[in-house]
PLY file of the C-alpha trace (Angstrom):
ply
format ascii 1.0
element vertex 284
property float x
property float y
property float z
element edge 283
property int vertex1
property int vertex2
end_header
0.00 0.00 0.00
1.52 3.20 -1.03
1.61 6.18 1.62
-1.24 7.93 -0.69
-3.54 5.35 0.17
-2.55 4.68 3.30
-3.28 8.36 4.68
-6.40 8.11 2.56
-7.55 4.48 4.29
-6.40 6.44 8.35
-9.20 9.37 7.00
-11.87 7.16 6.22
-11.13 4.94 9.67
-11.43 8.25 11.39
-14.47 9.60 9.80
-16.58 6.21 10.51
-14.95 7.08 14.02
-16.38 10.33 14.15
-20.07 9.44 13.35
-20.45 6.93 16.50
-22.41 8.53 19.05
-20.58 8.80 22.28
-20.78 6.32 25.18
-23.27 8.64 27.68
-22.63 6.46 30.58
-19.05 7.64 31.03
-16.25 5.71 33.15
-17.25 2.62 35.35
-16.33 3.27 38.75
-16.26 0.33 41.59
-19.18 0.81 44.13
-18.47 2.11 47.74
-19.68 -1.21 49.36
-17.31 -3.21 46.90
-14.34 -0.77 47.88
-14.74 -1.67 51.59
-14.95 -5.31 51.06
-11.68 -5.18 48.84
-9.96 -3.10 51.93
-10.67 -5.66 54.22
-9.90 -8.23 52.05
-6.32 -6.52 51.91
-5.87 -6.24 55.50
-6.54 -10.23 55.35
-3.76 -10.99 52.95
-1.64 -8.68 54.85
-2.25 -10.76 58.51
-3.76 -7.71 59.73
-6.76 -9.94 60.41
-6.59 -13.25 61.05
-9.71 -15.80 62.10
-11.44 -14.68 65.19
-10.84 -11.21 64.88
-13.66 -9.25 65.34
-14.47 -5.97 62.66
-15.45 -2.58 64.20
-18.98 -2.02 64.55
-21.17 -0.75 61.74
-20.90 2.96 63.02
-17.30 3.19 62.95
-16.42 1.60 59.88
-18.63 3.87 58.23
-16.57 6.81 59.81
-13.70 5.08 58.95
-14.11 4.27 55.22
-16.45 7.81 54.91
-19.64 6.00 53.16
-22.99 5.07 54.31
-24.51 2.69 56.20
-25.74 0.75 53.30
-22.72 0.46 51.58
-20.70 -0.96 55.08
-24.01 -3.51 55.09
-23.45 -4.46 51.53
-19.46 -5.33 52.05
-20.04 -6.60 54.76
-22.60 -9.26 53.79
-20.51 -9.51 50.08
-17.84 -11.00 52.66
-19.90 -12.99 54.06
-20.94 -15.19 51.20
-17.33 -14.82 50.25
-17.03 -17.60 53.70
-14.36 -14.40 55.20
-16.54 -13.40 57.68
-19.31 -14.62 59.82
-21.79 -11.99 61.20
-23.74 -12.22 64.02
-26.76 -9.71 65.95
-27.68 -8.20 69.59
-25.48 -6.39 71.24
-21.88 -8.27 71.12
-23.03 -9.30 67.34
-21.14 -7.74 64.55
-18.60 -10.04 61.53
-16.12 -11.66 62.95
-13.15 -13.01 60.21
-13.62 -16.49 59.73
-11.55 -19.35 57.35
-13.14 -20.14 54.16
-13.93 -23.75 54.95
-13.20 -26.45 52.56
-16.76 -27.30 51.70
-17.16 -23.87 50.06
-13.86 -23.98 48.25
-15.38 -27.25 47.08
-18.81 -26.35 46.01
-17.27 -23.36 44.23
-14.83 -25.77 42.17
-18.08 -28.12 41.69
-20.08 -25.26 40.06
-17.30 -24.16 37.36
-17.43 -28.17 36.59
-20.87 -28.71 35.77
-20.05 -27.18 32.54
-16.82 -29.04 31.79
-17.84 -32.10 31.52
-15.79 -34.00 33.97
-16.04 -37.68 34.53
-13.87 -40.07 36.76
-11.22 -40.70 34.79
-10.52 -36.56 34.52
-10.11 -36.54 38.40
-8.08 -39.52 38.60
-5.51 -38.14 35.57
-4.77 -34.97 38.32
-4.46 -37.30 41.14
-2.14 -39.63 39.78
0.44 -36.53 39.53
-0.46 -34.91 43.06
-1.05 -37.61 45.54
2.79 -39.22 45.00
3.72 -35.04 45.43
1.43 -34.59 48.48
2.26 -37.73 50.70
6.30 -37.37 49.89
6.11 -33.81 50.81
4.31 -34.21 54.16
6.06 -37.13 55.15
8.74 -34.93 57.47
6.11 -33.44 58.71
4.13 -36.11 60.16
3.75 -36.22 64.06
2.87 -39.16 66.11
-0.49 -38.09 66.25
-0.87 -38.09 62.62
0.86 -41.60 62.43
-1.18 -42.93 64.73
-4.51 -41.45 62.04
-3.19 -43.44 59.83
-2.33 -46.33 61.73
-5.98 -46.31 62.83
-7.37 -45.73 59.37
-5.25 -48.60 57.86
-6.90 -51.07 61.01
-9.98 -49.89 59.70
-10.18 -51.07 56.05
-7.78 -54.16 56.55
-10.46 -56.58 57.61
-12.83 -57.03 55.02
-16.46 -55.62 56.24
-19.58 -58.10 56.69
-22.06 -56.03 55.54
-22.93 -53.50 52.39
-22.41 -50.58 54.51
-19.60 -51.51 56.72
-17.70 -52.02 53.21
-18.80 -48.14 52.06
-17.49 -46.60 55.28
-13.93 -48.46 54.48
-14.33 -47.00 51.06
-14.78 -43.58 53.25
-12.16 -44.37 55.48
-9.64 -45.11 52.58
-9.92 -41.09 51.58
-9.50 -40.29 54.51
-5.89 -41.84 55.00
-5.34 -39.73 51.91
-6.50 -36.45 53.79
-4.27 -37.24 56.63
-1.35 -37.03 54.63
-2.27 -33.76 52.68
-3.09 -32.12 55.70
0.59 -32.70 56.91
2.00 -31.30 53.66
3.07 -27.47 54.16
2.28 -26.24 50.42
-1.25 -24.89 51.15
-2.36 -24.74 47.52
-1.40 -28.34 46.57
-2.67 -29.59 50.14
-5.85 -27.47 49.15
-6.20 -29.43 45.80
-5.73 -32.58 46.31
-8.36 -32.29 49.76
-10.76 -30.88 46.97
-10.40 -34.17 44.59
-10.66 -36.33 48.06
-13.87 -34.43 48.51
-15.46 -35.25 44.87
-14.29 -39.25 45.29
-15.82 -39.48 49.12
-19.43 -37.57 47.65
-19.45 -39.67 44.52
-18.59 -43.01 47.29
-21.54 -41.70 49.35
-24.16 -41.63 47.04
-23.22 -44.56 44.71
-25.66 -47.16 47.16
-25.72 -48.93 44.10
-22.09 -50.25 44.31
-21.91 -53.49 46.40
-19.90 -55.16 49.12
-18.34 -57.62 46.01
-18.03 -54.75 43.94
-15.42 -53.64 46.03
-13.79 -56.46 47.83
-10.36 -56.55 45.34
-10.53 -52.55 45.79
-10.60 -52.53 49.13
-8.35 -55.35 50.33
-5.67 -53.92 46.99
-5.86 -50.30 48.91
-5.10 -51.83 52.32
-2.16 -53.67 51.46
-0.60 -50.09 49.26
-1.90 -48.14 52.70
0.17 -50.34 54.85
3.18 -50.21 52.87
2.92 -46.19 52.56
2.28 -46.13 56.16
5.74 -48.36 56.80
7.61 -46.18 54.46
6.38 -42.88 56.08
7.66 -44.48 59.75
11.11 -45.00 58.30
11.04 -41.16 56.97
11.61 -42.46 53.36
10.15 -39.96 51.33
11.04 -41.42 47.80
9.46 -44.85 48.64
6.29 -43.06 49.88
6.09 -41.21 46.09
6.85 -44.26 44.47
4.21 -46.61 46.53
1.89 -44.10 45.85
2.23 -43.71 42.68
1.63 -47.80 42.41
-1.30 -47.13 44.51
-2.94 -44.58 42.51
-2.09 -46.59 39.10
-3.52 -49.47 40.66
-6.59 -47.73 42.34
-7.85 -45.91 39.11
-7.57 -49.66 37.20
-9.80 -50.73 40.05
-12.16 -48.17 40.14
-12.60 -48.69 36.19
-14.28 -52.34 37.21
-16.66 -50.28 38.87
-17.23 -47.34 36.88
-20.50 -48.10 35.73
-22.13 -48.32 38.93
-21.04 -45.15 39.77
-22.73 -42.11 38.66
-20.93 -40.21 36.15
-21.84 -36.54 37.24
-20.78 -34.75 40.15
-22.55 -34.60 43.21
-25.62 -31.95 44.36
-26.04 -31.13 47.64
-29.57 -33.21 47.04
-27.83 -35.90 46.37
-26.23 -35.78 49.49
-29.17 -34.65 51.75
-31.31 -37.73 50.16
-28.57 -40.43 51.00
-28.49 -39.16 54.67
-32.47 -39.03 54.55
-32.20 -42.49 53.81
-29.28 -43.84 56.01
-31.51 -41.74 59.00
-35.50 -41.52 58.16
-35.07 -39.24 61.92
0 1
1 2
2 3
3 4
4 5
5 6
6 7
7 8
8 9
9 10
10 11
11 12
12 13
13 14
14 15
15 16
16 17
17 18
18 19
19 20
20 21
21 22
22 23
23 24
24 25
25 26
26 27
27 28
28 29
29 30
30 31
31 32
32 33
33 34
34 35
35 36
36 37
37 38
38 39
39 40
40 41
41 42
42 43
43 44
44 45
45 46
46 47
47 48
48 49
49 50
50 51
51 52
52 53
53 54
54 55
55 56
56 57
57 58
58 59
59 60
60 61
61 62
62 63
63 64
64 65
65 66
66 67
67 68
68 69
69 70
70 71
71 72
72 73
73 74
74 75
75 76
76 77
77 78
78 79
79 80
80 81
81 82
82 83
83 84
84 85
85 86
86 87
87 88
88 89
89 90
90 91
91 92
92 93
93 94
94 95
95 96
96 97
97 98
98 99
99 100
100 101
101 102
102 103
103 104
104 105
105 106
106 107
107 108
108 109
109 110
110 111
111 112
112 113
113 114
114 115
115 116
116 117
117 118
118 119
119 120
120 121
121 122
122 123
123 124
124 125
125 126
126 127
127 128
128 129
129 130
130 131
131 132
132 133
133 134
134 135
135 136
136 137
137 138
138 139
139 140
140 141
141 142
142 143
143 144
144 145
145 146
146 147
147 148
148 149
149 150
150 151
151 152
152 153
153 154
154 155
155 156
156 157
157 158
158 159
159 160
160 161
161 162
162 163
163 164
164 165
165 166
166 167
167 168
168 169
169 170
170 171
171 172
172 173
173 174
174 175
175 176
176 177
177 178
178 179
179 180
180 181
181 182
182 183
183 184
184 185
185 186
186 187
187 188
188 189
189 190
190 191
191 192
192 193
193 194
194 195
195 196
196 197
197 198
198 199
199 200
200 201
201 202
202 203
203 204
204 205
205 206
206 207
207 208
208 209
209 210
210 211
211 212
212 213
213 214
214 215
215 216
216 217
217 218
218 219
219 220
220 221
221 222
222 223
223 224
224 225
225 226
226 227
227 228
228 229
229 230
230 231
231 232
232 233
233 234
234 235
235 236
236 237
237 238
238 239
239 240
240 241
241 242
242 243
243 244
244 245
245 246
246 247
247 248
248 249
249 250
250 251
251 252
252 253
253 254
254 255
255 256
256 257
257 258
258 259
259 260
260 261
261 262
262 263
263 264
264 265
265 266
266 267
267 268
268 269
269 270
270 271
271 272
272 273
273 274
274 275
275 276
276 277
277 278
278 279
279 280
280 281
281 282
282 283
């Protein structure tokens, strides 16, 4: 393109540019309620606050943040269903900073997923590269009192159950040695994740009543064996035989779980789902 028509192609751009009507509703600014809740938000990530900290009452963090009454209500309950703080009436009531519990971290994880299409075998792919991470990590930071968790979840699930439902709590009881060694880990975020995955495989457990005692004998007995040699291996503070038994033990769990697969439900788990298997377990 010579420079000619280049200059000539800039005058036309700007004279289609000229004939657009303005936008009227000029600059979007952040509302005052929103402001506060970011400031306190801040003084979170700064340890300013920390759980159990109680905010000012409404009055003064109005005076302090110079906006109205609605807009302190509005951050304040924006936190709120954030999980950061709990609030509370009468006279000692007020929001007090709380920790985002794991169940909401979960349920707002399970939402973004209904639209992704996840099945078992998606979960199981991230698992097989965290859990061998997760367990080797915590393993110099297990105390007695988290050997002896495992110790007692491992007694658990080694005898095979006599009943339908004495076989699902094993099942149960198998994620949970799994959460006893992420919660020793000291990386937050990968501790965080791999609780979260625990959290989809125990729901999905709960609520598949379909799946019975035979259905996961070889599972069961398979994990207890691979639990007891982790457990060993975690004793003798040997960290690369931990990743590499768990490793085995995820390989060989997901193969397992693939016998299965069909009587499980392949959808994540509502809340309904939940509340109707308790209903059932407890008519009370």
């Amino acid at each position: 393109m010579t420079g000619t028509n280049r200059m000539a192609a800039r005058k036309q751009t700007a004279g289609r540019a000229a004939t657009r009507q303005p936008d009227q509703r000029g600059p979007r600014t952040t509302k005052r309620g929103d402001q506060v809740a970011e400031q306190v938000k801040g003084w979170i990530t700064e340890g300013r606050l920390r759980p159990g900290v109680k905010l000012s009452k409404e009055a003064e963090l109005q005076q302090m943040f110079n906006v109205s009454r609605g807009s302190v209500r509005e951050a304040l309950k924006a936190l709120e269903v954030q999980g950061l703080v709990s609030l509370s009436t009468g006279p000692d009531g007020g929001a007090t900073i709380t920790r985002v519990p794991l169940e909401r971290a979960f349920l707002a994880m399970q939402n973004y997923l209904f639209f992704e299409g996840m099945g078992l075998e998606d979960i199981y792919a991230v698992r097989r590269a965290l859990e061998p991470m997760v367990a080797a990590g915590a393993v110099a930071h297990l105390t007695e009192a988290d050997l002896l968790r495992l110790e007692q979840s491992v007694t658990v699930c080694e005898p095979f159950a006599a009943s339908d439902e004495g076989a699902m709590d094993q099942r149960r009881e198998d994620l949970h040695f799994h959460d006893v060694l992420a919660a020793a880990n000291p990386n937050a975020f990968l501790r965080c994740l791999c609780q979260i995955i625990n959290h989809m495989l125990h729901n999905l457990v709960t609520v598949a009543g379909n799946v019975t005692q035979k259905d996961y004998q070889a599972f069961g007995q398979a994990t207890a064996v691979a639990h007891r040699a982790i457990l060993e291996a975690a004793r003798r503070q040997d960290a690369d035989a931990v990743y590499r038994l768990m490793q085995e033990h995820m390989e060989q769990a997901e193969a397992q779980l693939r016998k299965v697969h069909a009587a499980l439900r392949q959808k994540l788990v509502l809340d309904s789902d939940l509340g109707l298997h308790l209903r059932r377990r407890d008519p009370a």
